[in-house]
GUKE-198032 format. One line per 3 residues: their letters; for each residue x, y, z of C-alpha. Coordinates in steps of 0.25 Angstrom, whole numbers, plus 5000, padded with zeros to 4 digits. Layout:
<figus>
A> X/Y/Z ~ ...
</figus>
This chain:
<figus>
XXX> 4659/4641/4839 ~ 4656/4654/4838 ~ 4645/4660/4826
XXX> 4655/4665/4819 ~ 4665/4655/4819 ~ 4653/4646/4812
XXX> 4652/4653/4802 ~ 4666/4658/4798 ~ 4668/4640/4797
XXX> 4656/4638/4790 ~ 4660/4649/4780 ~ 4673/4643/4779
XXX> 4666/4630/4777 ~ 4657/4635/4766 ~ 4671/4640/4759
XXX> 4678/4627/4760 ~ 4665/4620/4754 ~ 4665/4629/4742
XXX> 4680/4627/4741 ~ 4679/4612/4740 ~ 4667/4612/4730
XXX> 4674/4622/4721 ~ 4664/4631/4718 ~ 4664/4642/4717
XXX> 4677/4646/4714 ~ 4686/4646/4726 ~ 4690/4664/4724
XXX> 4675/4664/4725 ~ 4672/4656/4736 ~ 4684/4664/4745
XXX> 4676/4677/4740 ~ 4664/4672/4748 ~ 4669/4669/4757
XXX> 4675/4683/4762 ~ 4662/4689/4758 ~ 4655/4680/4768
XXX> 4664/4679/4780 ~ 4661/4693/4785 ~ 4647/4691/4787
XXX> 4651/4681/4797 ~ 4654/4692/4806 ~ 4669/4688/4809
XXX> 4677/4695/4798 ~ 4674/4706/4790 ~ 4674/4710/4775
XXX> 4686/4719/4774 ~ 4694/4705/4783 ~ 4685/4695/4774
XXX> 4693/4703/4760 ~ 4706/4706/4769 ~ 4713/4695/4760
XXX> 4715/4703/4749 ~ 4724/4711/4757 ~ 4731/4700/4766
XXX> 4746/4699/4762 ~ 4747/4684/4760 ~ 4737/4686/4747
XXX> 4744/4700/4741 ~ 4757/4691/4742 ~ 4749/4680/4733
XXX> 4745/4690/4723 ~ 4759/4694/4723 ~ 4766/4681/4720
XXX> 4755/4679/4708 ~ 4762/4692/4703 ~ 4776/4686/4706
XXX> 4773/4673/4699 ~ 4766/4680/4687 ~ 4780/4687/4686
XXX> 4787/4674/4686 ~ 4777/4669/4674 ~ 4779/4681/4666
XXX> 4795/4682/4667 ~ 4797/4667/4662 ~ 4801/4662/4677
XXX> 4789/4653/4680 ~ 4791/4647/4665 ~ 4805/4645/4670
XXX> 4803/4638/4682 ~ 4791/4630/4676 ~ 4799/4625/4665
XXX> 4812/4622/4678 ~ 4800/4614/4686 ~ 4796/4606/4672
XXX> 4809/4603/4669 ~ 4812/4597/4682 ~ 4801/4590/4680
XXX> 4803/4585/4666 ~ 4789/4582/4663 ~ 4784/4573/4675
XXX> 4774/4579/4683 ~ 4780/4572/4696 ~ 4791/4582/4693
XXX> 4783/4594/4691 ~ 4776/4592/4703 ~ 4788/4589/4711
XXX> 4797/4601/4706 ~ 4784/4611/4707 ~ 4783/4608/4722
XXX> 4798/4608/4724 ~ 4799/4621/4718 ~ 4787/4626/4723
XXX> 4790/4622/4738 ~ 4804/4627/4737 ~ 4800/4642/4733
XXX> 4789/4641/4742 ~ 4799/4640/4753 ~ 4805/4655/4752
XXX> 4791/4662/4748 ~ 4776/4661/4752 ~ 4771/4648/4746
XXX> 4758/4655/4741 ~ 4768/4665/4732 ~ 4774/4652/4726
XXX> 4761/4646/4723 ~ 4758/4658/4715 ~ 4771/4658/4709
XXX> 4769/4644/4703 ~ 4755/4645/4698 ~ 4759/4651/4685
XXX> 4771/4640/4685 ~ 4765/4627/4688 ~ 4753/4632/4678
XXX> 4765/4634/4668 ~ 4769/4622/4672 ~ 4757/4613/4670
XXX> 4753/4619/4657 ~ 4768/4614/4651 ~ 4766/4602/4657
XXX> 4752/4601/4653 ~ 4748/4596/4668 ~ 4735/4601/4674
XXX> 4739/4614/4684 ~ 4732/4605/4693 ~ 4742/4595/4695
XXX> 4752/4605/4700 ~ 4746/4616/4708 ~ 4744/4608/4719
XXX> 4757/4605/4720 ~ 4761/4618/4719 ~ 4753/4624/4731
XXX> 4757/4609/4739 ~ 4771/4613/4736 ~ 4768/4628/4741
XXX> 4761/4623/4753 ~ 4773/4615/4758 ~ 4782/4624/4754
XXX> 4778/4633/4767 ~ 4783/4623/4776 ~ 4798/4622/4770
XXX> 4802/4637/4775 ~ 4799/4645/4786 ~ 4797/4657/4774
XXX> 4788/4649/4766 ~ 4774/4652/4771 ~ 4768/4662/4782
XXX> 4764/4651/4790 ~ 4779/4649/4795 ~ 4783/4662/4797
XXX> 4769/4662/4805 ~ 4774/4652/4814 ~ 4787/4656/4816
XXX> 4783/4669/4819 ~ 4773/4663/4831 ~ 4787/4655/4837
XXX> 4793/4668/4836 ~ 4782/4674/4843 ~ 4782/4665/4854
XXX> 4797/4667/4858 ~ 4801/4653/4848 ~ 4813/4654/4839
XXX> 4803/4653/4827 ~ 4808/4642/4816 ~ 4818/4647/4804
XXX> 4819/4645/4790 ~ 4819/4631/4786 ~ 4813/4624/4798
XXX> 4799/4621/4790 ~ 4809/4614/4779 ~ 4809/4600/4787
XXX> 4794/4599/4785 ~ 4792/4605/4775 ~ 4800/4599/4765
XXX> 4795/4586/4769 ~ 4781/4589/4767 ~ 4784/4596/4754
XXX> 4790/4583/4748 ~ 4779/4574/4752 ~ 4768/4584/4745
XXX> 4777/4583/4733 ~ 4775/4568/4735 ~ 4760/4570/4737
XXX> 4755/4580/4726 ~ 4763/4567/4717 ~ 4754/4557/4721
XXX> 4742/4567/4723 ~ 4743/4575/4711 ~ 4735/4565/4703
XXX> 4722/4571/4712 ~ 4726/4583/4705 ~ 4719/4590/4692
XXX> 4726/4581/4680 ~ 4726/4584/4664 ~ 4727/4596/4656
XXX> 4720/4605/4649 ~ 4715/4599/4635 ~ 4723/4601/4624
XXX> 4713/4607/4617 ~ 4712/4619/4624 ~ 4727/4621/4625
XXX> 4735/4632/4619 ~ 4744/4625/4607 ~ 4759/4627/4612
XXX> 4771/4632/4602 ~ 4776/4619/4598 ~ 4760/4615/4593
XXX> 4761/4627/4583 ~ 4778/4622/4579 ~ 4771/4609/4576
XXX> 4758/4613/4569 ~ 4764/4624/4560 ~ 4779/4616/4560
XXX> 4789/4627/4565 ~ 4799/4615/4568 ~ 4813/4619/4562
XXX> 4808/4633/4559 ~ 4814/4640/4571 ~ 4829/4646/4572
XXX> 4837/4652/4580 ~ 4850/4661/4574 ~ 4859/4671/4580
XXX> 4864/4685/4572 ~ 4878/4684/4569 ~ 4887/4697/4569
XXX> 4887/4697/4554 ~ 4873/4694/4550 ~ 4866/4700/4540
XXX> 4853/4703/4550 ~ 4862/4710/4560 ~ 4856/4725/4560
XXX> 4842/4717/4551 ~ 4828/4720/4559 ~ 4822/4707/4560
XXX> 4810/4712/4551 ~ 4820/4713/4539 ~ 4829/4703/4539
XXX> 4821/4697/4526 ~ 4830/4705/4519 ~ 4842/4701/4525
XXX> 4841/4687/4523 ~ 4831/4680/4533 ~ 4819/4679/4525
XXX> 4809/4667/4527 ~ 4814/4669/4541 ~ 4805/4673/4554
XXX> 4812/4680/4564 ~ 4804/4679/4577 ~ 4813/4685/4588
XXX> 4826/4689/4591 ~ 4834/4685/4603 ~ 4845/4690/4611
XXX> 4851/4689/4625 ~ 4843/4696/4637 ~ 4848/4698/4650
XXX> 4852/4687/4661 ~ 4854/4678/4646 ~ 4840/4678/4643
XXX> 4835/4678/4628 ~ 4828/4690/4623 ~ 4818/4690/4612
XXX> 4815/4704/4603 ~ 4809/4707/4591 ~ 4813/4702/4576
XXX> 4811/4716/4573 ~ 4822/4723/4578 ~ 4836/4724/4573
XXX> 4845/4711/4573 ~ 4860/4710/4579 ~ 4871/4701/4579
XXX> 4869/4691/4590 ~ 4855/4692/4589 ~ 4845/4678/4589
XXX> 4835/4677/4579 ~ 4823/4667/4582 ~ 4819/4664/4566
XXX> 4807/4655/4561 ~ 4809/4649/4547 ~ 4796/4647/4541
XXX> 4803/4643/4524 ~ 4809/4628/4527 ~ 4816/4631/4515
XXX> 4826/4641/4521 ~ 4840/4633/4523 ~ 4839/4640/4538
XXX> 4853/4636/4543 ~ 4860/4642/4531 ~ 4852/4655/4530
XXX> 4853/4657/4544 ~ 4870/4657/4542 ~ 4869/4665/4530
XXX> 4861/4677/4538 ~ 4871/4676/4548 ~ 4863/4669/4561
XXX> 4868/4659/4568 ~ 4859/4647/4572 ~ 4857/4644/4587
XXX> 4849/4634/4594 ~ 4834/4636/4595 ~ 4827/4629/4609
XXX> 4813/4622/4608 ~ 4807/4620/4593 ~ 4802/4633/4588
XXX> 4805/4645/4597 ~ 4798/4636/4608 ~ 4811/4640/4617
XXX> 4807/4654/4615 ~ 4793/4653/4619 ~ 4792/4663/4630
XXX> 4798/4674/4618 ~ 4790/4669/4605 ~ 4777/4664/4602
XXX> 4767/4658/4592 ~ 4754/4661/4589 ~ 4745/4658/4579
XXX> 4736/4667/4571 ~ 4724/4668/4561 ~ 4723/4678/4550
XXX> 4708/4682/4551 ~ 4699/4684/4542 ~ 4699/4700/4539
XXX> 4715/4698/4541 ~ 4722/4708/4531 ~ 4732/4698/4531
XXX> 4725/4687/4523 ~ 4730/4686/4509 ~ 4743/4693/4511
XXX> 4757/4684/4516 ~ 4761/4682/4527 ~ 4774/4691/4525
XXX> 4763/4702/4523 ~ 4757/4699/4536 ~ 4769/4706/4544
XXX> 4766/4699/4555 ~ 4780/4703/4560 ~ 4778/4718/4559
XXX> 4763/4717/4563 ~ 4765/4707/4575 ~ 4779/4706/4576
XXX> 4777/4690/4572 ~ 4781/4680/4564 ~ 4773/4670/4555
XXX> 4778/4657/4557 ~ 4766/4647/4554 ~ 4754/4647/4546
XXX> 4743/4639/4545 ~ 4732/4639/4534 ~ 4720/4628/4539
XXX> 4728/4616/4546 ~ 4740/4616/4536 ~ 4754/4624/4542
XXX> 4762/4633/4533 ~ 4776/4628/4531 ~ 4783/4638/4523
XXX> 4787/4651/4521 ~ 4775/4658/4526 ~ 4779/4672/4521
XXX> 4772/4673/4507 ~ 4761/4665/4512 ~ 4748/4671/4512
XXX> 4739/4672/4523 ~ 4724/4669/4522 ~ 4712/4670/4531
XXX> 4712/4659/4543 ~ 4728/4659/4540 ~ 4733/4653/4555
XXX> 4748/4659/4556 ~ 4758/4656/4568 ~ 4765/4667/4573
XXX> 4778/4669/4578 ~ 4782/4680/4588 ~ 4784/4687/4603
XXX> 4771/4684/4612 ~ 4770/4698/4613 ~ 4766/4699/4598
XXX> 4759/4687/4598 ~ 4749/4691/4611 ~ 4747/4704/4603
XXX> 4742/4697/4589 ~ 4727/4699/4588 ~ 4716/4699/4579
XXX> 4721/4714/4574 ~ 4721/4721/4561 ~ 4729/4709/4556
XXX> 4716/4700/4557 ~ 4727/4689/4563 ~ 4720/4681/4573
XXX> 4728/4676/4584 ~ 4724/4661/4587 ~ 4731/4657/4598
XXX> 4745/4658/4606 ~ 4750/4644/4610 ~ 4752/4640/4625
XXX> 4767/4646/4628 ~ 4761/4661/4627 ~ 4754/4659/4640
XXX> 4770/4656/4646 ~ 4776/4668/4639 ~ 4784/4674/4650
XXX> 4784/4688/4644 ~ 4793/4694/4655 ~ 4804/4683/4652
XXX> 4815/4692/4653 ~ 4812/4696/4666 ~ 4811/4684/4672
XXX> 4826/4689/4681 ~ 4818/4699/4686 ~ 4807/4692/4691
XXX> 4815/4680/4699 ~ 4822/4691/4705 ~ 4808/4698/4710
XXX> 4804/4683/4714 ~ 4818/4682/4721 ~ 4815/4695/4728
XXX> 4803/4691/4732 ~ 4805/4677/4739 ~ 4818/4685/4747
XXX> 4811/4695/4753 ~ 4798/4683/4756 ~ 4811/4675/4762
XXX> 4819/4686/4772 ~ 4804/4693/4776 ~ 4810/4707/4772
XXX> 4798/4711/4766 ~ 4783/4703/4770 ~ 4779/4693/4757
XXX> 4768/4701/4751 ~ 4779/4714/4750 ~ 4789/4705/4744
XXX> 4781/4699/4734 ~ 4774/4714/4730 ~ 4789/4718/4726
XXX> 4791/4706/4720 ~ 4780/4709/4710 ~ 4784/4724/4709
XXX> 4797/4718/4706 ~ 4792/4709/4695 ~ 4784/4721/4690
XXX> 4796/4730/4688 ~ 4805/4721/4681 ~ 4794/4717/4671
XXX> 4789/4703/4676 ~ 4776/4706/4676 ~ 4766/4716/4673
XXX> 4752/4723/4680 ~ 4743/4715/4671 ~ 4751/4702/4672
XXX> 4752/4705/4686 ~ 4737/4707/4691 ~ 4734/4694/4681
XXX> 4744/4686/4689 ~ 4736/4687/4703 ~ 4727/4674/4704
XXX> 4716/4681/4711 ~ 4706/4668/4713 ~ 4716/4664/4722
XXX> 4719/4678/4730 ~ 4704/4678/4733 ~ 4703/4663/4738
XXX> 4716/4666/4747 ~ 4710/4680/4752 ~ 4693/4673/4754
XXX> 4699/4663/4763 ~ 4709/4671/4774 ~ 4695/4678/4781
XXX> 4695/4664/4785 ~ 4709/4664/4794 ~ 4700/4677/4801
XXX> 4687/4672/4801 ~ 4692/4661/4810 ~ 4702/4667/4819
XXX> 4690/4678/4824 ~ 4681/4667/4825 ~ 4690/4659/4833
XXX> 4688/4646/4826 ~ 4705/4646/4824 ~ 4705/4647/4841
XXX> 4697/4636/4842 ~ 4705/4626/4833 ~ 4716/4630/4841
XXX> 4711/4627/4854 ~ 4706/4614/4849 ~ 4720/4610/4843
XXX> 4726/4612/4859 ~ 4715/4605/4865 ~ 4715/4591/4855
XXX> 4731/4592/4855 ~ 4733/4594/4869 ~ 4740/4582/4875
XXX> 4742/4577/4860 ~ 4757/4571/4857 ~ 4765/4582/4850
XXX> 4764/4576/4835 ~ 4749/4576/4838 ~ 4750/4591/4842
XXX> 4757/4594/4830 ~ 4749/4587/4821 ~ 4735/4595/4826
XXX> 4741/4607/4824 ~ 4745/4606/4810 ~ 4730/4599/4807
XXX> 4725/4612/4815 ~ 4733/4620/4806 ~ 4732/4613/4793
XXX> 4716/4615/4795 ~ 4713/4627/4799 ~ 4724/4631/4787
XXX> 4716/4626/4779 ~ 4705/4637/4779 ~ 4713/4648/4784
XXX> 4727/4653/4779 ~ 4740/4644/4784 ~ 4744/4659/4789
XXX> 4732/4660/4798 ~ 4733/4646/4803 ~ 4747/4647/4806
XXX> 4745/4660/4814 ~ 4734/4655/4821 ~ 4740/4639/4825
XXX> 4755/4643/4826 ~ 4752/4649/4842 ~ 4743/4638/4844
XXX> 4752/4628/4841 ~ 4763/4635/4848 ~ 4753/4634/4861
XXX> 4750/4620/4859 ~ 4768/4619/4859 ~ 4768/4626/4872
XXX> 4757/4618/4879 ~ 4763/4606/4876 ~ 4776/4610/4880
XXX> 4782/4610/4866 ~ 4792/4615/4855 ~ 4785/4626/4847
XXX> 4793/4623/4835 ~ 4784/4611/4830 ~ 4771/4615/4833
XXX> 4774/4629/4826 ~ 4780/4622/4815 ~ 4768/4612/4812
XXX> 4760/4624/4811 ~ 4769/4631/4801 ~ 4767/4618/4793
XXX> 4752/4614/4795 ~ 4750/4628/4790 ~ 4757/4626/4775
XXX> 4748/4614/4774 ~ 4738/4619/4770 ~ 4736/4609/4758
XXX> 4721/4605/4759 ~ 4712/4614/4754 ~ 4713/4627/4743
XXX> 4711/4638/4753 ~ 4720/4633/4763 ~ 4734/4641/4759
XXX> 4733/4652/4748 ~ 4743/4641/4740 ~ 4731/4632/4737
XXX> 4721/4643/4734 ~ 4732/4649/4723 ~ 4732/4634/4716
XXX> 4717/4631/4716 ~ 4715/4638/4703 ~ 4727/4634/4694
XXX> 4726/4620/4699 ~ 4711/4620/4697 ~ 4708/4612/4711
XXX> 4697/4609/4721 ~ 4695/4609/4733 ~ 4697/4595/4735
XXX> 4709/4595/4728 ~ 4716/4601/4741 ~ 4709/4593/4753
XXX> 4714/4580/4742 ~ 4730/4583/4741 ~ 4731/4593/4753
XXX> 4725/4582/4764 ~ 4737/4573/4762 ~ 4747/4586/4761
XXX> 4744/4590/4773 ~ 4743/4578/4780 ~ 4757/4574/4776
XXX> 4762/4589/4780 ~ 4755/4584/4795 ~ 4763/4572/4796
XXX> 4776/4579/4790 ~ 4773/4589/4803 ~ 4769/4579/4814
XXX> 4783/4571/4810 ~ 4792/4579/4807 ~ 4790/4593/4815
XXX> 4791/4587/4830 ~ 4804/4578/4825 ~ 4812/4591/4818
XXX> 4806/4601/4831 ~ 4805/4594/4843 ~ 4795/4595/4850
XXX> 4800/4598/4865 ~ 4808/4611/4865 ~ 4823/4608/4870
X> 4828/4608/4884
</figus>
C-alpha cells in the first residue's frame, strides 16, 4: 500500500468517525475534509472544490427550486393532503402511501430530485399529522433508493451500466428489465421501515411552543355560526355598491371579508371587499350581532345562501387569514371605537374578535371602545396580515396561527407549474436534453409563469446538504489515482475465482455496496461494471446478470448518510445520527442481496443461449 493511498484511507477514516459521533455538523465535517485532502498530494484544491460545479449537485440545487415551486402553487398541499387521505389517519398508511408514491415518481426521474421534491411535503405532512418529521424521512429516502432499481431511467447508475454492455458489443438492457427486482425489493422495504420505524425519532414538538391553529382562535373567541356564504342576485340592491359602503345599502352589522368569483381552469378567485359588487358575485360575510335574523336579512338584500365548507372560512384558509393583535400603549387608537379604528381602509381587515383580559366579546363590536392592552382578532388576505406591524397605528401584531406557514401564495398558478414539472420529468425520460438542462428550464419555466420568485428561490436551496454532497465526491478521485479502487478489484477476481455462480454474484454486489458506501453509487458503478463484465467472460458467462447485480448493488446504498446524496438531503429534516443509517440500512441491504443472488440468475440465465 502506497503512502498516499494510507492516507487518503485514514482521512476517509477520520470523516466517518466524526460522521458517526455527530459532531460537528456533518456540512462542516465535508468542509474539512476538502480542505485537507490536497495536502495529501493526490488531488488538488481546485479538484478537492470541483463539486460545486459537478452536474449531479447543480441538478439537486435545481429540483430544491422545483419542489419550492410546488409548495408555493398549492401542489405539494395537494398531494399531501391526497397521501393523508389515503391514509386516513393511520401512520401505517402514510408510510405506505409515501413510499408508493415516492418509488413510483422516482421511477421516471432522478431519485435524488424526488427526495428534494418531497421534503417540503412529508414536512407538511408531519406537521398536519403531528408525527415527528423523523418518522417519515427515512422512509422517504428508503423509497428513493429502491426506486432506482425499478427503471432503467430512474438513477445514473443504470444508464452506467447499460452503456458499459453497449460498449462492449452487448444489446444493453431496456426500460423495465430492473422492474422484476426492484419492485420486490421495494415491497419488502415498505415491510421493513413498518416494523423498524419504532427505532425512528418518535413524539412531537411540545405543545407549548406550537403556533395556535384557526379553529383554536374560532373556539376561544366563539366564531361558530358567524360565517356565511351568499351569492348577488341580478336584482340586488348591492349590485354596482363598493363593498366599503354597502352599510348604507342595508348590510350593516355585517363584515365583509372577501369576494369570490370563478377563475380559470374552475378555480375560485378571491379579491378585495373594496372594489365594486356585480350580479353573480360571492360574498364571504362574518356576523359578529347574534341579534341579526341573518337568513332573512340575507333574502331581503337580495343574496342567496350557499353552502359554506370547514367551520369558519377554515375551507378558504390558503386565501384568508386570522391574526390577532394588541393595541399598544401609545396607540392613537385607544379610547376611540372600533368603527373609528378603520382597520379596513387602513389594513384592508376586518375586526371580528376581541378580547379584553381572558374574557371574549360577543357582540356587536362596532361601538365598542378600544383600550390599552385590547387583544383584537383580525380578519383578512395574508398579504394584509404579513404587512400589519407596530406602525403609526401602535397595533402590535401578536401572532399568526400555524396555517400562514402553508399559505401557497401562488395558488393560482398551480397549472402552470404541474405543467413545468411534466416538462421536466419528459425531457429527464426521452434524454433529449441531459437532467441538469431539463431541470434549469424547468425552474425558468416556473419563474416565468409566477410560481416562484428570486428570493423564494435562492431560500429554497438546502445548502447544508449541497456542501456534505460536494465534501465527499473528492473521495471517488482520491481513490481512483491512488489505486485502492484496482486493488479491491483484483482481490474480488482472486477470492470469487472458481466460486459457484450465486457466490460470484453475491461478492460483487458486497464489493459494490461497500465501496458505495464512501464513494458515489455513480463512481462505483463506473468502476465495478467492467469488472464484473470480466469476471462474466472469465467464467464463461452471460453478462446480463453480473451487469445487472451491479446496477443494483449500486442503488443500495442504505447504510450510512454519505453513501447517496438521497441520505445526505434527509439527515437534517429527520434530524438523524449516524447510526440511525448502519441500524435500518444493514437489514435493507442485506435483503436487496438476497433479492439479487435469488432472483437475478433465475429471470437471466446465467449461460448465454446456444
Amino acid at each position: 500500500m502506497s503512502v498516499e493511498l494510507a492516507l487518503v484511507l485514514g482521512l476517509l477514516g477520520l470523516a466517518i468517525l466524526l460522521f458517526s459521533r455527530g459532531r460537528p455538523r456533518a456540512d462542516v465535517v465535508a468542509l474539512l475534509v476538502m480542505a485537507l485532502l490536497p495536502f495529501t498530494g493526490v488531488i488538488g484544491i481546485g479538484e478537492a472544490v470541483a463539486g460545486f460545479a459537478d452536474p449531479s449537485v447543480v441538478l439537486i440545487a435545481l429540483l430544491f427550486v422545483v419542489g419550492e415551486g410546488l409548495v408555493r402553487t398549492g401542489v405539494a398541499q395537494r398531494l399531501s393532503l391526497l397521501i393523508l387521505r389515503v391514509a386516513r389517519g393511520s401512520e401505517t398508511g402514510l408510510v405506505v402511501a409515501l413510499m408508493l408514491a415516492v418509488g413510483a415518481l422516482g421511477s421516471v426521474m432522478s431519485s435524488t430530485g424526488v427526495v428534494a421534491i418531497f421534503i417540503p411535503i412529508v414536512l407538511r405532512i408531519a406537521r398536519a399529522s403531528r408525527i415527528a418529521p423523523g418518522r417519515l424521512m427515512m422512509p422517504l429516502s428508503v423509497a428513493a433508493l429502491c426506486s432506482g432499481m425499478l427503471t432503467l431511467v430512474a438513477t445514473a447508475p443504470n444508464l452506467v451500466v447499460h452503456g458499459e454492455l453497449l460498449r462492449e458489443g452487448h444489446a444493453g438492457f431496456a426500460f423495465f428489465d430492473f422492474l422484476p427486482f426492484g419492485l420486490p425489493v421495494l415491497l419488502l422495504a415498505i415491510g421493513w421501515m413498518l416494523l423498524a420505524r419504532r427505532w425512528l425519532c418518535s413524539g412531537t414538538a411540545p405543545a407549548s411552543h406550537r403556533a395556535p391553529r384557526l379553529q383554536d382562535w374560532i373556539g376561544q373567541y366563539r366564531l361558530e355560526g358567524r360565517a356565511f356564504r351568499a351569492r348577488v342576485v341580478a336584482d340586488s340592491p348591492l349590485v354596482g355598491r363598493a363593498g366599503t359602503g354597502l352599510e348604507e345599502a342595508g348590510l350593516a352589522g355585517w363584515n365583509l371579508l372577501a369576494v369570490e368569483q370563478s377563475g380559470r381552469f374552475g378555480q375560485r378567485r378571491l379579491r378585495s371587499p373594496t372594489r365594486r359588487l356585480h350580479a353573480g358575485d360571492v360574498l364571504l360575510l362574518d356576523l359578529p350581532d347574534p341579534r341579526i335574523d341573518a337568513a332573512s336579512h340575507l333574502a331581503a338584500l337580495g343574496l342567496q345562501v350557499l353552502p359554506l365548507e370547514g367551520t369558519y372560512f377554515c375551507g378558504y384558509a390558503n386565501d384568508i387569514g386570522l391574526a390577532e393583535l394588541m393595541v399598544g400603549a401609545n396607540s392613537p387608537l385607544a379610547g376611540t371605537s372600533a368603527n373609528r379604528a378603520r382597520l379596513r381602509d387602513r389594513h384592508d381587515l376586518a375586526l371580528v374578535g376581541l378580547r379584553k383580559g381572558r374574557t371574549a366579546e360577543v357582540r356587536d363590536l362596532a361601538d365598542e371602545p378600544l383600550e390599552t392592552g385590547d387583544t383584537l382578532l383580525v380578519a383578512g388576505p395574508w398579504a394584509a396580515i404579513r404587512a400589519l406591524g407596530a406602525g403609526a397605528d401602535g397595533l402590535i401584531l401578536l401572532g399568526m396561527p400555524s396555517e400562514a406557514d402553508e399559505v401557497a401564495p401562488a395558488a393560482e398558478r398551480a397549472p402552470a407549474a404541474l405543467a413545468s414539472l411534466a416538462l421536466t420529468i419528459m425531457l429527464m425520460v426521452s434524454g433529449v436534453v441531459p437532467n441538469v438542462h431539463a431541470a434549469l428550464l424547468g425552474c425558468l419555466l416556473m419563474g416565468l409563469a409566477g410560481c416562484i420568485d428570486l428570493r423564494s428561490a435562492y431560500s429554497a436551496v438546502h445548502w447544508p446538504s449541497l456542501v456534505l454532497i460536494v465534501g465527499m465526491l473528492p473521495f471517488s478521485l482520491a481513490l481512483q489515482r491512488t489505486g485502492g479502487v484496482d486493488l479491491a478489484a483484483d482481490l474480488l477476481q482472486d477470492l470469487v475465482g472458481d466460486a459457484g455462480p450465486r457466490v460470484v454474484l453475491a461478492a460483487i454486489f458486497v464489493v459494490t455496496a461497500v465501496f458505495g458506501m464512501f464513494i458515489s453509487n455513480t463512481a462505483i458503478a463506473v468502476l465495478m461494471a467492467p469488472v464484473a463484465l470480466a469476471v462474466a467472460q472469465h467464467l464463461g458467462m452471460s453478462p446480463y446478470p453480473f451487469a445487472m447485480t451491479v446496477a443494483l448493488a449500486a442503488s443500495a446504498a442504505f447504510m450510512t448518510p454519505v453513501s447517496s446524496p438521497v441520505n445526505a438531503l434527509v439527515v437534517g429534516p429527520g434530524g438523524y445520527r449516524f447510526g440511525d443509517f448502519v441500524r435500518i440500512g444493514t437489514p435493507l441491504a442485506l435483503i436487496a442481496l438476497l433479492v439479487t443472488v435469488l432472483l437475478v440468475p433465475w429471470l437471466w440465465p446465467l449461460y448465454p443461449a446456444g
